[in-house]
C-alpha positions in Angstrom: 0.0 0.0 0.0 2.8 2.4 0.5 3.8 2.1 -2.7 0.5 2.8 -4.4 -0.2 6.1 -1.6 3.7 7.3 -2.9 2.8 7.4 -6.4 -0.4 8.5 -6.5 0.5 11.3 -4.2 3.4 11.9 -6.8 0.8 12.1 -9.8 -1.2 14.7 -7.5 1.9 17.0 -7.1 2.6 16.0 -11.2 -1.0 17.3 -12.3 -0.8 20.2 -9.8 2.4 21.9 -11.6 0.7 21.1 -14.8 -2.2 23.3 -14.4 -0.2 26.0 -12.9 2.4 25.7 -16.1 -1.3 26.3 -17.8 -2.4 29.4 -16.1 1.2 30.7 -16.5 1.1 29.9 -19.8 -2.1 31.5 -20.6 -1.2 35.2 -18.3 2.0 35.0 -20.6 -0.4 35.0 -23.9 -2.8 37.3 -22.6 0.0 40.2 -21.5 1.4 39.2 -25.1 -2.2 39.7 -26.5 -2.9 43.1 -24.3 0.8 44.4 -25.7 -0.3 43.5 -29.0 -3.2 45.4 -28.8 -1.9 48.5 -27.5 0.8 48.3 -30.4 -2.1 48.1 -33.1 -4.3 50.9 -31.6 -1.3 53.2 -31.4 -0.6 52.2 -35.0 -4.0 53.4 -36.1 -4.0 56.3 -34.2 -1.7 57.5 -35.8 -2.6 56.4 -39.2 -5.9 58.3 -38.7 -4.6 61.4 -37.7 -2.3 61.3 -40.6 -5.0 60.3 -43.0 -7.2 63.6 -41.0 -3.9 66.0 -42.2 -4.0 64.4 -45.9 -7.4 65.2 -46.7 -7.0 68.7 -45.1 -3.5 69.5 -47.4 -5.7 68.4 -50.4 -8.6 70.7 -49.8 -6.1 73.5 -49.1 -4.1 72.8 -52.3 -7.3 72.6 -54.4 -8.5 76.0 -53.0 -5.1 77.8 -53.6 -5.3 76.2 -57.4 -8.7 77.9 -57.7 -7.7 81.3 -56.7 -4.8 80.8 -59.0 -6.6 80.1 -61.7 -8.8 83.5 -61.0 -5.4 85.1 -60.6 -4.7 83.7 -64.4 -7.7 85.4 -65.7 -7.2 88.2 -64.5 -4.3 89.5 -62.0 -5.8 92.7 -61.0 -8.5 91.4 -59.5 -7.2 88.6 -57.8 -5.0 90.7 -55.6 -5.9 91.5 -52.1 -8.9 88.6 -52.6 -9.6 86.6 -49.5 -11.3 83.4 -50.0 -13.1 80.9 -47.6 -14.2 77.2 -48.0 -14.8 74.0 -46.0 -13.6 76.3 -42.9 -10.2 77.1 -45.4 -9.1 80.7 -46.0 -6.8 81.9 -49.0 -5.7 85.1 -49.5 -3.6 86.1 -52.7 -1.3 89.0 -52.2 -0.1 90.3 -56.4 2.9 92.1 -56.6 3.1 93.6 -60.5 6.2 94.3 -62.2 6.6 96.7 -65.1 8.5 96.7 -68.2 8.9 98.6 -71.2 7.5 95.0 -72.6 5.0 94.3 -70.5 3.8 92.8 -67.0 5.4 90.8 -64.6 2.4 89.5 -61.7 3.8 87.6 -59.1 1.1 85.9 -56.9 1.4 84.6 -53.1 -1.9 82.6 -52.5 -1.7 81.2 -48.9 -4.2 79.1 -47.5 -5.0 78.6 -43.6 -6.8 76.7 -41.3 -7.5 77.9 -37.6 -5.2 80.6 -38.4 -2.0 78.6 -39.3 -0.6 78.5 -42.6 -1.4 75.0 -43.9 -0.4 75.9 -47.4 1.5 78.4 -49.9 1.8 79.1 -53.5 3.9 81.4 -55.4 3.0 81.7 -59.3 3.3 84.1 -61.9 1.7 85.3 -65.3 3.3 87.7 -67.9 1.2 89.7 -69.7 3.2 91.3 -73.0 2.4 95.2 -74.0 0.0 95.0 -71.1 0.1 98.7 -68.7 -2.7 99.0 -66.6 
């Protein structure tokens, strides 16, 4: 009978470290899996906000291109102009420069959001025997 109370009392102490390897085993996944998902939610985050500042540099550079295509019709007119859309503002500031030959107008069309300068654009359009 010894014998038989020594190993079953060994297989007791056996199956008792093998459920705790199990629960350690599983905490270990689990703080893997947590870590994992902190990793991924940073990750998109990030990629969100990026994606956020991409669609806000495209609506700023399609606003600046349509002020400089007013400024391309007709420079006079587009200087001084102050444009909002979409919570965007644009202002286009023409300098002219004149020639025997013509006119030099340089634009500045800056665009902001909030305040801040989110985008500029220089251009220019020459307009031969032009003096106004």
């Amino acid at each position: 009978m010894g014998i038989y109370r020594n190993a079953s009392h060994s297989t007791r102490k056996g199956s008792s470290w093998h459920g705790t390897a199990f629960v350690i085993e599983a905490l270990i996944l689990l703080a893997f899996f947590l870590a994992s998902i902190a990793v991924f939610m940073q990750l998109f985050g990030t990629a969100s906000a990026q994606g956020i500042e991409s669609r806000e540099l495209s609506r700023a550079v399609v606003l600046a291109a349509n002020v400089a295509e007013r400024f391309s019709a007709d420079p006079e007119q587009a200087g001084g102009t102050t444009e909002t859309e979409d919570g965007l503002s644009a202002s286009c500031t023409v300098e002219p420069e004149r020639t025997d030959a013509g006119t030099l107008y340089r634009a500045t069309i800056v665009v902001f959001s909030n305040g801040a300068e989110l985008y500029r654009l220089e251009t220019a359009r020459y307009e031969s025997g032009v003096q106004r």
